[in-house]
C-alpha positions as CSV (number, residue, x, y, z in Angstrom):
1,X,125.2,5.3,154.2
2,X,128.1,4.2,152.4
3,X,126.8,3.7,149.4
4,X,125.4,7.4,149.8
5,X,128.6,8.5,150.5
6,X,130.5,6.9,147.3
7,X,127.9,8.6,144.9
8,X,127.9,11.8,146.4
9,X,130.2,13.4,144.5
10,X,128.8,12.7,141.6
11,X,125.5,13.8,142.4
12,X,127.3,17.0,143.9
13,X,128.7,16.9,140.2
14,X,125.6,16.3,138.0
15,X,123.8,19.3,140.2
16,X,127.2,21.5,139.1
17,X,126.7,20.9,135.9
18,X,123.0,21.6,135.6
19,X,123.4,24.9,137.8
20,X,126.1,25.6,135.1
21,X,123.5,25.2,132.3
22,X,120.8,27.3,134.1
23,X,123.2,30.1,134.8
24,X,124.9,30.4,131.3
25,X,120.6,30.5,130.2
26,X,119.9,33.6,133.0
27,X,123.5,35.1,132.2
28,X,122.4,35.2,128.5
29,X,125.7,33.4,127.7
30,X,124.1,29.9,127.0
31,X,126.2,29.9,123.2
32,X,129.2,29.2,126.4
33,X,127.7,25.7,126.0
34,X,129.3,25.3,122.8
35,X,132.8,25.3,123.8
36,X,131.9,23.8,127.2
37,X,131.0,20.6,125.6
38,X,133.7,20.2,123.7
39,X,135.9,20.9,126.7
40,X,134.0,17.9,128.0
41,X,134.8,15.5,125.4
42,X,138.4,16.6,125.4
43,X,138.3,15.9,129.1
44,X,137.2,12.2,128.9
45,X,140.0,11.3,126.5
46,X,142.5,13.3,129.4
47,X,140.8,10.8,131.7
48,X,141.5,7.8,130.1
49,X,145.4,9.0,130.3
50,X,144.3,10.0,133.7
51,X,144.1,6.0,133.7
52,X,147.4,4.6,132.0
53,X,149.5,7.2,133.4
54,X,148.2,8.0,136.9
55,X,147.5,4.6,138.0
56,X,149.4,1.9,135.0
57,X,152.4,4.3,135.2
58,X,152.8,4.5,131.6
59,X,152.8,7.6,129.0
60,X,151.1,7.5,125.5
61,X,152.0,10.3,123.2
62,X,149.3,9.1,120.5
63,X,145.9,9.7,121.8
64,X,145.0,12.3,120.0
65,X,145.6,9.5,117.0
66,X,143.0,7.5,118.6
67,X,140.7,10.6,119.1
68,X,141.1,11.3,115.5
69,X,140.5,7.6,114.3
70,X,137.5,7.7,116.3
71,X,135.9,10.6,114.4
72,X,137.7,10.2,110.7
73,X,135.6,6.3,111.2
74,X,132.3,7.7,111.9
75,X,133.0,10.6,109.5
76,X,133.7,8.5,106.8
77,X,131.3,5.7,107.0
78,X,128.4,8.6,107.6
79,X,129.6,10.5,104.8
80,X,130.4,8.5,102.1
81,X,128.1,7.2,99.4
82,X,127.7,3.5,99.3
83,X,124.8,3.5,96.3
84,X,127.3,3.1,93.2
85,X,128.0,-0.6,95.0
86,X,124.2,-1.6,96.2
87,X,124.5,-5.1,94.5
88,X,128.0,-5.4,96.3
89,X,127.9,-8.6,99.3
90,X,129.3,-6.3,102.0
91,X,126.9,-3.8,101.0
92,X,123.7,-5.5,100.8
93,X,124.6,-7.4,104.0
94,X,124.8,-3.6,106.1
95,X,121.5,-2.6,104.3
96,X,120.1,-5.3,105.9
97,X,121.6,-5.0,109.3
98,X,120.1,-1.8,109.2
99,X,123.5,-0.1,109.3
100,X,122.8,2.3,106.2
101,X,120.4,5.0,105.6
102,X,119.1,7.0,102.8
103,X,119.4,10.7,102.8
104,X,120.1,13.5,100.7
105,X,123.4,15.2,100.6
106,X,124.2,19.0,100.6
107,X,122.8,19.6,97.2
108,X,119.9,17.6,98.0
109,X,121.1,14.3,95.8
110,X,119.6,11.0,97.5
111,X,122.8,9.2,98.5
112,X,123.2,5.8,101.0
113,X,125.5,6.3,103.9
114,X,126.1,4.5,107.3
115,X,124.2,5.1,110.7
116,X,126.2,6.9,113.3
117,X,125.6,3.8,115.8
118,X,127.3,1.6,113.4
119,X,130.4,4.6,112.6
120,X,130.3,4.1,116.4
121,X,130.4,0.7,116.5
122,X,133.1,0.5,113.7
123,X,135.3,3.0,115.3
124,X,135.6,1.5,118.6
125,X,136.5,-2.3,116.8
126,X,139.3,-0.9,114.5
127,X,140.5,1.1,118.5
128,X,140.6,-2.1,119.6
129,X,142.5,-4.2,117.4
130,X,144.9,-1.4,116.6
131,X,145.4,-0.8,120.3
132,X,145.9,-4.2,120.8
133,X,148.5,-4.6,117.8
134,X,150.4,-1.3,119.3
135,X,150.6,-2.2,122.6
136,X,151.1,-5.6,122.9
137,X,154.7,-5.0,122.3
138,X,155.6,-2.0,123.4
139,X,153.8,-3.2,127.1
140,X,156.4,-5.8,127.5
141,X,159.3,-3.7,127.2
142,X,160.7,-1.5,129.9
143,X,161.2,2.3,130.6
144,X,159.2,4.6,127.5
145,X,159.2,2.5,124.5
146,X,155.5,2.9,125.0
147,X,155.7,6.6,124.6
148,X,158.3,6.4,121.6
149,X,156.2,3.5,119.7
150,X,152.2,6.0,120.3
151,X,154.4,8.8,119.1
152,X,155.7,7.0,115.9
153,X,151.7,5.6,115.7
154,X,150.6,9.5,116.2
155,X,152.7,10.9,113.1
156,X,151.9,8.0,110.8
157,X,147.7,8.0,111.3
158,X,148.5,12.4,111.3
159,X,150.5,11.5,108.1
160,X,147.9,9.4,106.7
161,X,144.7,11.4,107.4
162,X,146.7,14.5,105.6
163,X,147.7,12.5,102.7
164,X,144.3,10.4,102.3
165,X,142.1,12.2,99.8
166,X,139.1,9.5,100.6
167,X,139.8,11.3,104.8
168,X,139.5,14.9,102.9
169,X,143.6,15.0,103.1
170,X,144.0,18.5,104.6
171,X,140.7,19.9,104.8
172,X,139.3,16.8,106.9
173,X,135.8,15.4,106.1
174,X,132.5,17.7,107.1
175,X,129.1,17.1,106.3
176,X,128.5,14.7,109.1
177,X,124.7,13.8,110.1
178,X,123.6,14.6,113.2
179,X,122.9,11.3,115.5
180,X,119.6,10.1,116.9
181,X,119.8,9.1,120.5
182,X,117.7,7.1,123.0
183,X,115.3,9.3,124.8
184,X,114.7,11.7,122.2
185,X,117.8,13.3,121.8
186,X,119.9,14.3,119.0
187,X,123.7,14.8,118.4
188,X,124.4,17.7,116.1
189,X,125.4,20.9,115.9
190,X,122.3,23.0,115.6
191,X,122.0,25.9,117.6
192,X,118.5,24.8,119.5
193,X,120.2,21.4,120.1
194,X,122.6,23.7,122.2
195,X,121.6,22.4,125.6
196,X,121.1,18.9,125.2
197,X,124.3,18.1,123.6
198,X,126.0,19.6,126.9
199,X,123.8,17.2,128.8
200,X,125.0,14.1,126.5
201,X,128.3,15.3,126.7
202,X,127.9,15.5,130.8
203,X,126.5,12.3,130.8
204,X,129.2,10.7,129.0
205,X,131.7,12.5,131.3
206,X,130.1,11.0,134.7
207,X,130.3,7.6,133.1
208,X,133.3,7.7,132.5
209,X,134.5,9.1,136.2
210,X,131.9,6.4,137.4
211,X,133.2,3.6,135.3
212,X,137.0,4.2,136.4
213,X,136.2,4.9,139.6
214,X,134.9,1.7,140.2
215,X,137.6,0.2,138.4
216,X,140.7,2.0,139.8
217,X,139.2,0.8,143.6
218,X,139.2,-3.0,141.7
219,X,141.5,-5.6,141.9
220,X,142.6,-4.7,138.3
221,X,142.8,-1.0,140.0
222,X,145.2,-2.4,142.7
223,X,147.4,-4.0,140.2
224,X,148.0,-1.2,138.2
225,X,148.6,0.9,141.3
226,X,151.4,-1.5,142.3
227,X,152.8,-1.9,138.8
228,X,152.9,2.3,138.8
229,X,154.5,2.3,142.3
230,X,157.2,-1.3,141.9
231,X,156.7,-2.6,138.2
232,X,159.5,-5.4,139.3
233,X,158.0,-6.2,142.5
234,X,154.1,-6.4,141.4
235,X,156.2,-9.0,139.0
236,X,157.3,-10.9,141.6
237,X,154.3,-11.1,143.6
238,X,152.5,-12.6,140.9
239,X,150.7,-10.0,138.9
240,X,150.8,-10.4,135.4
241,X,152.2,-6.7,134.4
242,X,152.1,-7.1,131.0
243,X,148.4,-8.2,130.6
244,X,147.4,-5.2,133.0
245,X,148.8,-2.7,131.5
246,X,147.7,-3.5,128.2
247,X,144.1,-3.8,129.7
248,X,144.8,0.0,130.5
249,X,145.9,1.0,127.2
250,X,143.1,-0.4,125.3
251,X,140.5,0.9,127.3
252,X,142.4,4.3,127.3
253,X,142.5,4.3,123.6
254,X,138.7,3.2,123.3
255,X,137.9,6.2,125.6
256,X,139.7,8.2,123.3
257,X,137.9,7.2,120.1
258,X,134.7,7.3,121.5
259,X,135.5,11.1,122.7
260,X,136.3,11.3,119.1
261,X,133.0,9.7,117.9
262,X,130.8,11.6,119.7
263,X,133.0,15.4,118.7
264,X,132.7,14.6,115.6
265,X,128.8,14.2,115.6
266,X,128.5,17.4,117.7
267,X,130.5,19.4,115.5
268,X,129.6,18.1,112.1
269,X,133.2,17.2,111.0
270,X,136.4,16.6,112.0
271,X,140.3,18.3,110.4
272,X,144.0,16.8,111.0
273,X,144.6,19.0,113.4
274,X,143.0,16.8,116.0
275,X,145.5,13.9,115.3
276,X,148.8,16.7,115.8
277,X,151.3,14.9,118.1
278,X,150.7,18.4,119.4
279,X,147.0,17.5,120.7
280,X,148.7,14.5,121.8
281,X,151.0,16.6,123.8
282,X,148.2,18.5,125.4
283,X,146.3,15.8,126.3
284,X,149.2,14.3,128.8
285,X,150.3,17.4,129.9
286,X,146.8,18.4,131.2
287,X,147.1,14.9,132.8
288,X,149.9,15.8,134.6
289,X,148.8,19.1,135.7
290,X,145.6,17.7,137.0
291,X,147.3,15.2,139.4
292,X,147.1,12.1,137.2
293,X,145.8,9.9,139.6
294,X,143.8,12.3,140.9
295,X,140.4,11.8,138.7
296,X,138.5,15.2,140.1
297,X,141.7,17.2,140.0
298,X,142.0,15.9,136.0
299,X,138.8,16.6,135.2
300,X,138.8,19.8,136.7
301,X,141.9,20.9,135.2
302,X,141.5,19.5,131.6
303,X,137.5,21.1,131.4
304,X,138.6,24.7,132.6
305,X,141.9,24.9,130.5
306,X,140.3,23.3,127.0
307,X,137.0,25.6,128.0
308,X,139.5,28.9,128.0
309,X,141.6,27.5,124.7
310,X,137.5,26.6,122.9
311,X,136.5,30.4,124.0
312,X,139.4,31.6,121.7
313,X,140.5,34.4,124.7
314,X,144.0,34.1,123.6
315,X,144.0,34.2,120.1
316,X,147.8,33.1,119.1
317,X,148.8,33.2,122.5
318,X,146.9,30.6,123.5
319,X,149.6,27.9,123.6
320,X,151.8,30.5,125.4
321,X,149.2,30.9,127.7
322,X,148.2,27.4,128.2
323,X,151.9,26.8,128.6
324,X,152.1,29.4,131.2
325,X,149.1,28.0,133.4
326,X,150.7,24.0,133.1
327,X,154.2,25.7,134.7
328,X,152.4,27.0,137.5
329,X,150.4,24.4,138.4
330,X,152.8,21.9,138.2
331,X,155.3,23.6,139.5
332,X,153.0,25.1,142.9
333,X,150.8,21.7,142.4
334,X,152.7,18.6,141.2
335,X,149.9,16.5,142.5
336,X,146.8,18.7,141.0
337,X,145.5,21.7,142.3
338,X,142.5,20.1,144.4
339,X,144.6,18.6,146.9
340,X,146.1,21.8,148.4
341,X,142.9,23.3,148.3
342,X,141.2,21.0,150.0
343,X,143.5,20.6,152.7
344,X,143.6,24.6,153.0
345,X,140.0,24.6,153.7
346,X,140.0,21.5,155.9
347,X,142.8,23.6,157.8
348,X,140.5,26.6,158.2
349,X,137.6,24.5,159.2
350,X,139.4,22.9,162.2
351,X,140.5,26.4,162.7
352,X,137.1,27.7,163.1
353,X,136.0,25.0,164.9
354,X,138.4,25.2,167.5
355,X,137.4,28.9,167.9
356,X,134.3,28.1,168.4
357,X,135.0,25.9,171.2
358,X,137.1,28.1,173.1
359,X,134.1,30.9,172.5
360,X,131.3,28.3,173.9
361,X,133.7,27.0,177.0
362,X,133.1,28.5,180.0
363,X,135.1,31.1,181.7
């Protein structure tokens, strides 16, 4: 019964998602998928901050770095022709770890170029050791070096990626193959592989609730709470505050590039715009509106607002707008919107109840 009662949200979730689908099909407003699984994607790097800033009690202004080194990896070692250096070591040893394929390029030229699985694969390595380097530091320190050392990280990957002709410099690298996964399905961004993209992108967004929902109600998950609520005193009792919240970071930052990984196959390419310490901005301030440690009240928050920015209803208003909506929320709902409803309608139900019983008592 317990058990039952832990995953049933997330059935309740999965059976949103597909009524969502079926709808949008009957509605004849399925090309809605489109934008709704990017909004998904966007959501699961928000929940990785959901993570480090909800429950470590630290900010990171350079996520949408790591989202952007997560796609400009895969993008690159997709896209790029490895044939002129065949006889190279490096080379020959990927061709025979299966990690390159043939395939023709947009003119039809036979070129050599890296499997998504391995871009994957690559991306989240290079996450890791450059999380690793970034935060080891700035996790030691106090107060919001962290945020001041992600935002210098931020503008020099942004700066990189716009100067980098081999990353396409300002017109960012297209052209990216679509990826082959298990069960017969395929990442691209073909119109008739509308529908099951939003179901790989759903399924990597219930992971990811699922994986940090078992890790929040963890003994690493009770650590970082009492780092977030007492950093000094979790110090004192013990708890090695440094090593935890780098734990967080890292696997924040590989959330992030994986997000990035996987947008990148959907849409075919990837621009500088995603690695903007604006995006960056976004990203926590959707945190924060959602309730940071409030995982359904993130998620929520972060797939309706990206949905409404992806839909292009505001045009050049739509950071005005999206401003607009993060004041009011916050300001109405510092801890996320889902809490205040939930207790309204627990409120009316005891309400009702209570009616009821009065009714039924005899007179």
């Amino acid at each position: 019964m317990s058990a039952l009662k832990k995953i049933l949200p997330y059935l309740g979730l999965i059976a949103a998602l597909i009524a969502l689908q079926v709808i949008l099909k009957l509605a004849g407003r399925e090309f809605w998928l489109t934008q709704l699984t990017m909004a998904l994607y966007c959501t699961v790097v928000v929940l990785g901050l959901c993570l480090l800033m909800g429950f470590a009690g630290q900010v990171s202004l350079g996520h949408a770095a790591f989202f952007a080194m997560g796609g400009y990896t895969t993008a690159w070692f997709t896209t790029h022709n490895f044939a002129a250096s065949k006889d190279a070591l490096l080379v020959s040893l990927m061709q025979n770890l299966g990690m390159l394929q043939e395939r023709t390029d947009l003119y039809n030229n036979p070129i050599l170029t890296g499997q998504p699985w391995a871009g994957c694969g690559l991306a989240l390595l290079i996450t890791l050791a450059i999380s690793l380097i970034i935060g080891y530091p700035a996790l030691r320190l106090h107060g919001h070096y962290l945020a001041m050392a992600t935002l210098g990280f931020g503008l020099i990957v942004s700066k990189i990626i716009i100067g980098s002709s081999t990353l396409g410099a300002s017109d960012g690298l297209t052209n990216v193959p679509a990826w082959s996964l298990p069960l017969g399905l395929t990442l691209g961004r073909r119109p008739e592989l509308r529908v099951q993209n939003f179901y790989v992108a759903s399924g990597l967004l219930v992971l990811t609730l699922l994986l940090l929902r078992n890790w929040v109600y963890s003994r690493v998950g009770r650590a970082l709470q009492a780092i977030h609520d007492r950093e000094t005193a979790a110090n004192a009792a013990g708890i090695d505050t440094a090593r935890y919240k780098l734990k967080a970071f890292v696997a924040s930052a590989m959330l992030a590039a994986l997000a990035g990984v996987f947008y990148t196959h959907y849409t075919g390419g990837i621009s500088p715009s995603k690695a903007g310490a604006l995006e960056s901005v976004r990203y926590v301030a959707l945190a924060a509106a959602g309730g940071m440690s409030s995982l359904w009240g993130v998620t929520t928050v972060s797939t309706a607002l990206n949905f409404c920015s992806f839909r292009g209803w505001f045009g050049s208003l739509d950071h005005a707008i999206f401003g607009m909506v993060l004041i009011v929320i916050v300001s109405l709902a510092p801890e996320g919107p889902l809490r205040p409803i939930s207790e309204g309608l627990a409120r009316t139900w005891r309400k009702l109840a209570r009616r009821k019983e009065a009714t039924d008592a005899p007179a």
